[in-house]
C-alpha positions in Angstrom: 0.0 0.0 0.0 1.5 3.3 -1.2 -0.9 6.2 0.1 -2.7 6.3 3.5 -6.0 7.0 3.2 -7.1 9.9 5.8 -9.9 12.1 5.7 -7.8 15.9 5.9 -9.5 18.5 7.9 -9.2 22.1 5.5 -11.5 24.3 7.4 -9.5 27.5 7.0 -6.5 26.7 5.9 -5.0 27.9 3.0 -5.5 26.1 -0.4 -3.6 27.0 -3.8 -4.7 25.9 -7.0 -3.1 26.4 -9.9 -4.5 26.1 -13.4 -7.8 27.8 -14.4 -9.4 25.0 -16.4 -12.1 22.4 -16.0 -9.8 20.0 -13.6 -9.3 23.1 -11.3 -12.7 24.4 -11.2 -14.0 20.5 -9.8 -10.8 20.4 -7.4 -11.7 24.4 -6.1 -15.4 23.3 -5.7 -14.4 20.0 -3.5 -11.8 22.5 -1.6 -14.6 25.1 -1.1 -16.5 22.8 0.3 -14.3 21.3 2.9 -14.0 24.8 4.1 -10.7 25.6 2.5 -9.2 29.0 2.0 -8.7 29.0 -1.5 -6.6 30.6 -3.8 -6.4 30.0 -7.7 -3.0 31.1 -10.2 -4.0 31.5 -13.8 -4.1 33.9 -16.4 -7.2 32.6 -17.4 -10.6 31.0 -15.8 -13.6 29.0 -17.0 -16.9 30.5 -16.6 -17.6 28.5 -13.7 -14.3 29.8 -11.8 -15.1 33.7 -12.8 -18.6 33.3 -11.0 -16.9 31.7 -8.1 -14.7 34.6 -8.2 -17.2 37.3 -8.3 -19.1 35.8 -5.8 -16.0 36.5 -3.3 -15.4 32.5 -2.7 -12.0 32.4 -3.4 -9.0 34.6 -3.9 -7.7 34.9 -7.6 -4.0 36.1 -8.9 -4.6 36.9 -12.8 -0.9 35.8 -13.8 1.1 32.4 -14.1 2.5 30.7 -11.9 6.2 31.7 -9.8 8.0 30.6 -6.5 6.5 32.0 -3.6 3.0 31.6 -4.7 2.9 28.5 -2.2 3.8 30.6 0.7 1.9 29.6 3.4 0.1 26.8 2.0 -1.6 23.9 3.3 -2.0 21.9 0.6 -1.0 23.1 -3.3 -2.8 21.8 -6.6 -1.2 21.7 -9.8 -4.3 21.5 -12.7 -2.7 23.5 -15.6 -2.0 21.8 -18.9 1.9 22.4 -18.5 3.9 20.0 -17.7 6.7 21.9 -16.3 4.5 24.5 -14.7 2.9 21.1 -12.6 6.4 19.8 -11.8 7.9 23.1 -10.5 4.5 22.8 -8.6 5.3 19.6 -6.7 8.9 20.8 -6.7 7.8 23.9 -4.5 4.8 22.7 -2.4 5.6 23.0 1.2 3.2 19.8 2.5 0.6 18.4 0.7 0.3 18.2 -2.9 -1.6 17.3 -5.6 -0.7 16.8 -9.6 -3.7 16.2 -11.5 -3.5 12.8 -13.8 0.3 12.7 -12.5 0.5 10.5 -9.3 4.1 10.1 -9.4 4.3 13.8 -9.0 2.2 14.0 -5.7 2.9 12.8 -2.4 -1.5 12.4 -2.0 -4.1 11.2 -4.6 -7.8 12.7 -4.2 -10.0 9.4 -4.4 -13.4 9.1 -6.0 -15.9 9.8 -3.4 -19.7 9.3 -2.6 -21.1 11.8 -0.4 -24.4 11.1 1.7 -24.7 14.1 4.1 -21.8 13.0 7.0 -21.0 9.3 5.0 -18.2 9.7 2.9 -17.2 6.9 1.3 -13.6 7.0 -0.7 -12.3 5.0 -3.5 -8.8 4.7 -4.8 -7.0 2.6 -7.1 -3.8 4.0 -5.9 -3.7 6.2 -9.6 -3.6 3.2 -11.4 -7.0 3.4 -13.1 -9.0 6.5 -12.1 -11.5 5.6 -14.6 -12.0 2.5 -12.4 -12.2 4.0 -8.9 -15.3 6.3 -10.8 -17.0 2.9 -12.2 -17.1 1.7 -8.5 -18.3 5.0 -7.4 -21.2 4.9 -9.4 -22.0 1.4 -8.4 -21.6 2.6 -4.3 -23.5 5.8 -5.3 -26.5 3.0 -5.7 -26.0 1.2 -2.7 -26.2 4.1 -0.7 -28.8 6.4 -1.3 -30.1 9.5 0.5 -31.7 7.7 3.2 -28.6 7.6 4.7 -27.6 11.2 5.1 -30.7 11.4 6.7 -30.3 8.5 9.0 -26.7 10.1 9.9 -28.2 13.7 10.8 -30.8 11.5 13.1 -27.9 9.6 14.4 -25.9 12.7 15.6 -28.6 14.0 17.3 -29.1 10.4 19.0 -25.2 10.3 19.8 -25.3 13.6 21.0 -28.1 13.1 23.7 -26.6 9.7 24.6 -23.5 11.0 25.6 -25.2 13.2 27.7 -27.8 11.1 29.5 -26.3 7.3 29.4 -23.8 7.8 32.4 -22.2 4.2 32.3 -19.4 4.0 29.2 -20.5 0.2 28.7 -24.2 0.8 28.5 -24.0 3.6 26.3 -21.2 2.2 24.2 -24.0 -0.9 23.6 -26.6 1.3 22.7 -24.1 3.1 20.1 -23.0 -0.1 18.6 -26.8 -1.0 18.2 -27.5 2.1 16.2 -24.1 1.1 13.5 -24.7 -2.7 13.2 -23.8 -4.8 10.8 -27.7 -5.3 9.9 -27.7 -1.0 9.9 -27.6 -0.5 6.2 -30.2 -3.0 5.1 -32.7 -1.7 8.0 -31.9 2.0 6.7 -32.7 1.3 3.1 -35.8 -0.5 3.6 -36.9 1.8 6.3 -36.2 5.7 5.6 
């Protein structure tokens, strides 16, 4: 196993993208939504990135890429169609970073997710076929349907008030388990 999978907390820290295209408007719209502080590099943006921008969403620096524009950064995406722009990229990141379609480049891959309110489920083929890593997304995105985003915002709330009123760890650790067994996902689909 190459990559450990981990889940990255990015609420407010800083995120730089750098490319303006198609791949960078997707990877600014997952950042956005983890609560990233984002930034994008590029001379030039799709539509979807200008409206992003005008709503005040993210930062954007109208030029190419140089040194120093990963100052500060949390975690750095290359998505320009330049090879050496990407590589200096990588070269220069200060922790995390990503290469779009180079893995070799980048010391983390972004798997192909399914998002169900709080479920996240993550798939990776470690780069070796991202094509197939989406195929089995798809097929997840079946198996688990809405129901259980709501189920999970129900069992926050049940967690929540357990952990307040069950006083004995073993009892309440029962009743926990019992709301998360293995028979869970069937009795969720069939019943929400």
């Amino acid at each position: 196993m190459r990559y450990y999978p981990a889940f990255i907390d990015l609420a407010g820290k800083k995120a730089v993208v750098v490319g303006g295209g198609s791949v960078a408007e997707r990877k600014v719209k997952t950042l956005l939504k983890a609560g990233a502080a984002v930034t994008v590099i590029s001379p030039e943006l799709t539509a979807g990135l200008r409206r992003i921008v005008s709503g005040g969403k993210i930062f954007h620096v109208n030029r190419p890429y140089r040194r120093g524009d990963l100052k500060d950064a949390f975690i750095a995406i290359a998505a320009t169609n330049s090879e050496p722009v990407n590589r200096l990229v990588a070269e220069h990141a200060p922790a995390l970073c990503n290469v779009a379609d180079s893995p070799g480049l980048s010391n983390f891959i972004v798997p192909s997710t399914v998002d169900r309110g709080d479920l996240r489920i993550a798939v990776s083929t470690s780069g070796a076929s991202p094509a197939l890593a989406r195929s089995i997304r798809l097929e997840l995105e079946q198996m688990y349907g809405p129901e259980f985003a709501r189920y999970l915002a129900k069992l926050k709330k049940l967690r929540a008030q357990a952990m307040k009123t069950i006083a004995d760890p073993d009892i309440r650790r029962e009743y926990l388990k019992s709301l998360g067994d293995k028979d869970s996902p069937e009795s969720i689909r069939r019943n929400i």
